[in-house]
C-alpha positions as CSV (number, residue, x, y, z in Angstrom):
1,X,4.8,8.9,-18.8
2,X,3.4,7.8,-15.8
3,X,0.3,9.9,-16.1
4,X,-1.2,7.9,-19.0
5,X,0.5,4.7,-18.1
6,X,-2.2,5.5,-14.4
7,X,-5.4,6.6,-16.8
8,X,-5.0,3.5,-19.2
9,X,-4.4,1.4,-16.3
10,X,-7.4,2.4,-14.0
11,X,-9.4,2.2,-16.8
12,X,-8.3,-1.4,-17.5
13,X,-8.9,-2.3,-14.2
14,X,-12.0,-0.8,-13.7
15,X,-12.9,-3.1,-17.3
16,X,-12.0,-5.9,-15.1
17,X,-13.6,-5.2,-12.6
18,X,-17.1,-4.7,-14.8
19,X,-16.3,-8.5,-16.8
20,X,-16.1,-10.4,-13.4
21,X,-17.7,-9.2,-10.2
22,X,-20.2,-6.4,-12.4
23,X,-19.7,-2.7,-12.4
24,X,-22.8,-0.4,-12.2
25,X,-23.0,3.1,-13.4
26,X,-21.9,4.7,-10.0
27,X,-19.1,2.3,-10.0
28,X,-17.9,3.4,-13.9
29,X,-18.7,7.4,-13.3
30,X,-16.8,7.5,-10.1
31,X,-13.9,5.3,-11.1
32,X,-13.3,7.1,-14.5
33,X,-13.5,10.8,-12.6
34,X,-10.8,9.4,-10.3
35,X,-8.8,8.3,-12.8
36,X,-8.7,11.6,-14.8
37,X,-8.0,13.6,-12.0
38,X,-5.2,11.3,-11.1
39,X,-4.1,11.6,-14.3
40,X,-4.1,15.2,-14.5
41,X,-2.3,15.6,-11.0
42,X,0.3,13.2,-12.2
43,X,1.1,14.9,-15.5
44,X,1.6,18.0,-13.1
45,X,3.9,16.7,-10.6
46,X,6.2,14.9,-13.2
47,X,6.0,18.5,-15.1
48,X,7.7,19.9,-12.0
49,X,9.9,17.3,-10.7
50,X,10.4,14.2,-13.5
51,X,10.2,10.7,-13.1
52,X,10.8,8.7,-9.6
53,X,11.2,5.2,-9.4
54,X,9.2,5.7,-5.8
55,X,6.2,6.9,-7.8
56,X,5.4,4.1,-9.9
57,X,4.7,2.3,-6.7
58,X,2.5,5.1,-5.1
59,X,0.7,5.4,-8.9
60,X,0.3,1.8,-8.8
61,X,-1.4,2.2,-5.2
62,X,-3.6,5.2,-6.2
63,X,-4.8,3.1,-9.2
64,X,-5.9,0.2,-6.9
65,X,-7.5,2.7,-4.5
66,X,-9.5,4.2,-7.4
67,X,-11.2,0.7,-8.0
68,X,-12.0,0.3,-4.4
69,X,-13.6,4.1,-4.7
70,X,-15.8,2.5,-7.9
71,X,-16.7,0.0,-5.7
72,X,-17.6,1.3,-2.6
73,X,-19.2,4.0,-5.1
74,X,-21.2,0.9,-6.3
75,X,-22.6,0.2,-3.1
76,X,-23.4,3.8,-1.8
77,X,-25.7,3.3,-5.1
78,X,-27.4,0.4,-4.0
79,X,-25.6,-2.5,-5.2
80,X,-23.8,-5.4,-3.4
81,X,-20.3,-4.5,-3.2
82,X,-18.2,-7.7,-3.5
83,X,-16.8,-7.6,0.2
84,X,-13.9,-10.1,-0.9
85,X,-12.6,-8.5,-3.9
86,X,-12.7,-4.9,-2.3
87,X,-10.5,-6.6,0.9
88,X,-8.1,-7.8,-1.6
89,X,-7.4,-4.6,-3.5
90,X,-7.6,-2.3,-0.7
91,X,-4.8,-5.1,1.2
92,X,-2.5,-4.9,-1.6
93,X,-2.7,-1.2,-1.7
94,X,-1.5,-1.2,1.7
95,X,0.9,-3.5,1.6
96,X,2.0,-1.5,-1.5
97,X,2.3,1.2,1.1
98,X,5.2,-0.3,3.0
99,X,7.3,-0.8,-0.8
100,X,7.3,2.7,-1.8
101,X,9.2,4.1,0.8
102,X,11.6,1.6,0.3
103,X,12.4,2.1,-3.3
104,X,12.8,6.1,-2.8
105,X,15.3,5.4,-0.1
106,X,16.8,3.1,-2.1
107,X,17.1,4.7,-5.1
108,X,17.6,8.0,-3.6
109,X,14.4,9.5,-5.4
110,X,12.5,10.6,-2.4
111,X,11.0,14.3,-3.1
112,X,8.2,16.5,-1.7
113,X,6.2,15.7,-4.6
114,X,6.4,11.9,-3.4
115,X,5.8,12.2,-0.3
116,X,2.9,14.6,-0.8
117,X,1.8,12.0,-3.2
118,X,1.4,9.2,-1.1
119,X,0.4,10.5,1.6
120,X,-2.8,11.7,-0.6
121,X,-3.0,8.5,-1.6
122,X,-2.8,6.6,1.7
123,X,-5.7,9.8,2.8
124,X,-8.2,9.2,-0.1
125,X,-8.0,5.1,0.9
126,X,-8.7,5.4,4.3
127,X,-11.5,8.3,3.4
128,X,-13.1,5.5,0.7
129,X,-12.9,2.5,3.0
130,X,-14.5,4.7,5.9
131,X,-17.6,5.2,3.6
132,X,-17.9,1.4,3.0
133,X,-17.2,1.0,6.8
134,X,-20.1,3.7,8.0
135,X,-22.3,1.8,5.3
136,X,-21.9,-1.3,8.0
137,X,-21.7,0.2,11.5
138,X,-22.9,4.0,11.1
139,X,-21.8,6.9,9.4
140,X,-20.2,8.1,12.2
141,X,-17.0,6.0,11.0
142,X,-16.4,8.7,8.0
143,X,-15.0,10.7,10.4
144,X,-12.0,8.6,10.5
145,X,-12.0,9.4,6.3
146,X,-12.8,13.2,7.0
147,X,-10.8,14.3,9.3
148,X,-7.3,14.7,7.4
149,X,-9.2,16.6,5.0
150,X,-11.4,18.5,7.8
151,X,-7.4,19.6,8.9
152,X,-6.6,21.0,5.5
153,X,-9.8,22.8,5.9
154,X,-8.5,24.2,8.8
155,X,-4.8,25.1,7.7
156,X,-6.6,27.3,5.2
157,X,-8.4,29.2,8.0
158,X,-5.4,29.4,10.9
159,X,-2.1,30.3,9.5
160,X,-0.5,28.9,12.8
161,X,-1.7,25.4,11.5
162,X,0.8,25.2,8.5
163,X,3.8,24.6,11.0
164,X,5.8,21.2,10.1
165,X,5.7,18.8,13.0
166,X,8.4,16.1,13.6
167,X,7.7,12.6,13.0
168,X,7.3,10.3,15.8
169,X,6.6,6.6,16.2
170,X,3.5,6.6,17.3
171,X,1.6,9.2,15.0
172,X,3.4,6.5,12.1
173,X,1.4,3.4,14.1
174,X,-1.9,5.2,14.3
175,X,-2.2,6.5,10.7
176,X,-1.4,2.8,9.7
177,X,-3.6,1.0,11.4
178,X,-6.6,3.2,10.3
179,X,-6.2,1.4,6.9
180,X,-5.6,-1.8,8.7
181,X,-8.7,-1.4,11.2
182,X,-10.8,-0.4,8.2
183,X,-10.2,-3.5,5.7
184,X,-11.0,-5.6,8.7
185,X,-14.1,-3.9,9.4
186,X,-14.8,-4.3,5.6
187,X,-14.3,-7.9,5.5
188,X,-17.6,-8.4,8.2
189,X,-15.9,-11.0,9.6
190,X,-16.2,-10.0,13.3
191,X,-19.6,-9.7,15.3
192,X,-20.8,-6.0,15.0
193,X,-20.2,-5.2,18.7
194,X,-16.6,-6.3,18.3
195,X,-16.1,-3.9,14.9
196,X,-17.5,-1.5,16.4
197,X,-14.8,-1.3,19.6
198,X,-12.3,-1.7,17.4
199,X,-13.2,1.2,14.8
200,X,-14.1,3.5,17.4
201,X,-11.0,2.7,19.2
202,X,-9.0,3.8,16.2
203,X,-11.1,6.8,15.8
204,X,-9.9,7.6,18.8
205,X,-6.2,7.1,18.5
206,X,-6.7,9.4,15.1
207,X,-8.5,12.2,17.3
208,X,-5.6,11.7,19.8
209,X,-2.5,12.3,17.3
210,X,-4.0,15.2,15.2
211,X,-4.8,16.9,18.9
212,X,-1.1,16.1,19.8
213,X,-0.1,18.0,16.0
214,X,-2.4,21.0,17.0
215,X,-0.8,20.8,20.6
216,X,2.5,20.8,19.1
217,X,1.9,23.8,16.7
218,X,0.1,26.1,19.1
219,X,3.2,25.2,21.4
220,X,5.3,26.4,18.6
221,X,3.5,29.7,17.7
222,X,3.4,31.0,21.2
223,X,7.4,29.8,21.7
224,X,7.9,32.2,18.5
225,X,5.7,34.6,19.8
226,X,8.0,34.9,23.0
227,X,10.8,34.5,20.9
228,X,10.0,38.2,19.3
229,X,8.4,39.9,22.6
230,X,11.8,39.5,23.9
231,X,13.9,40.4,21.0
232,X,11.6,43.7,21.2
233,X,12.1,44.5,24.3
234,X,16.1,44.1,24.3
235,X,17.2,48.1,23.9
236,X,19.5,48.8,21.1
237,X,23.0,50.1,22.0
238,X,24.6,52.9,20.6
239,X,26.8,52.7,18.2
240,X,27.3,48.9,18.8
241,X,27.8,47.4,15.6
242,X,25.3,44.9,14.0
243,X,26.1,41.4,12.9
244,X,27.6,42.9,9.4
245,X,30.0,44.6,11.7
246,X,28.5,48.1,10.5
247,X,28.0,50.4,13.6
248,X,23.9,51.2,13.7
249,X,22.6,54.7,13.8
């Protein structure tokens, strides 16, 4: 089962973590909450749709982005975060985020649950890395973390919001460079001034694609909401028969 195969694992590696670079109490507390309530979301998705090859790769992911969370948890407590450790991880979990996709196509195991599942996964990342990131440059840089979840927030409260919106290109480039932008930024290897441009310049390529998904949703309600004003207002002929061929009355 996946599910324990996660908690055993996070655990492990949050135990690694403690041996060689030190682990403080924020760093244990936070890691082993993310790891049961991986664990628990796990068990529930392969209750409902079974094993997928795709999702060992996205569990492996999520259980290297729950030692970067005990980490950066670490250093919202006060202590040094090991900047080159925390790069590595949070790299290989985004490489990792290229392999996944792969194997479902591959395989032919791609399913909602999956693809809910890692985009979560790629979400709570970018939301951990933008603590660690406002920790260097200002807390304005959690925005970049907050404002996927700031849009489920939103869905709840609109209705119109829930619509599906295609794909494209460039919405696929942005969301992958905020992981990108953000591991850079976490390494402090560039002058502040120069992080900071570069951050903010993916905070605003983030601001720009989820105003172009509201854009395209409020576009498609009030398309919809033509759609029935006209069907309303065509009269009904009489005795013209409807689609099942049954003349109306």
């Amino acid at each position: 089962m996946i599910a324990t195969t996660v908690l055993g694992g996070e655990l492990a590696l949050l135990g690694v973590l403690a041996a060689t670079v030190g682990l403080g109490p924020a760093g244990w507390v936070v890691g082993a909450v993310h790891a049961v309530v991986l664990t628990a979301l796990l068990a529930r998705g392969e209750r409902a749709e079974g094993r997928r090859p795709a999702d060992r790769v996205t569990a492996l992911r999520a259980v290297l982005g729950g030692a970067v969370t005990a980490l950066v948890a670490d250093g919202v407590a006060g202590r040094v975060a090991p900047v080159a450790v925390l790069v590595v991880v949070a790299s290989v979990a985004l490489v990792l985020d290229a392999v996944d996709g792969r194997v479902a196509r591959r395989t032919g195991s791609a399913s909602a649950f999956g693809a809910r599942f890692d985009m979560e996964t790629d979400a709570w990342l970018i939301a951990v890395l933008s603590v660690h990131v406002a920790g260097l440059l200002g807390w304005w840089v959690v925005a970049i973390g907050a404002m996927r979840y700031a849009f489920v927030v939103a869905t709840a409260l609109v209705p119109w919001l829930r619509g599906t919106v295609p794909p494209t290109s460039g919405a696929k480039v942005v969301a992958a460079a905020q992981g990108i932008v953000l591991v850079v930024a976490s390494a402090a290897l560039l002058p502040a001034a120069a992080a900071t441009v570069l951050v903010g310049t993916a905070l605003g390529a983030l601001s720009w694609s989820f105003g172009r998904d509201v854009r395209y949703l409020n576009g498609a309600r009030s398309a919809a909401a033509r759609r029935r004003r006209s069907a309303g207002s065509r009269p009904a002929a009489s005795g013209s028969p409807d689609p099942a061929g049954t003349p109306r009355r």
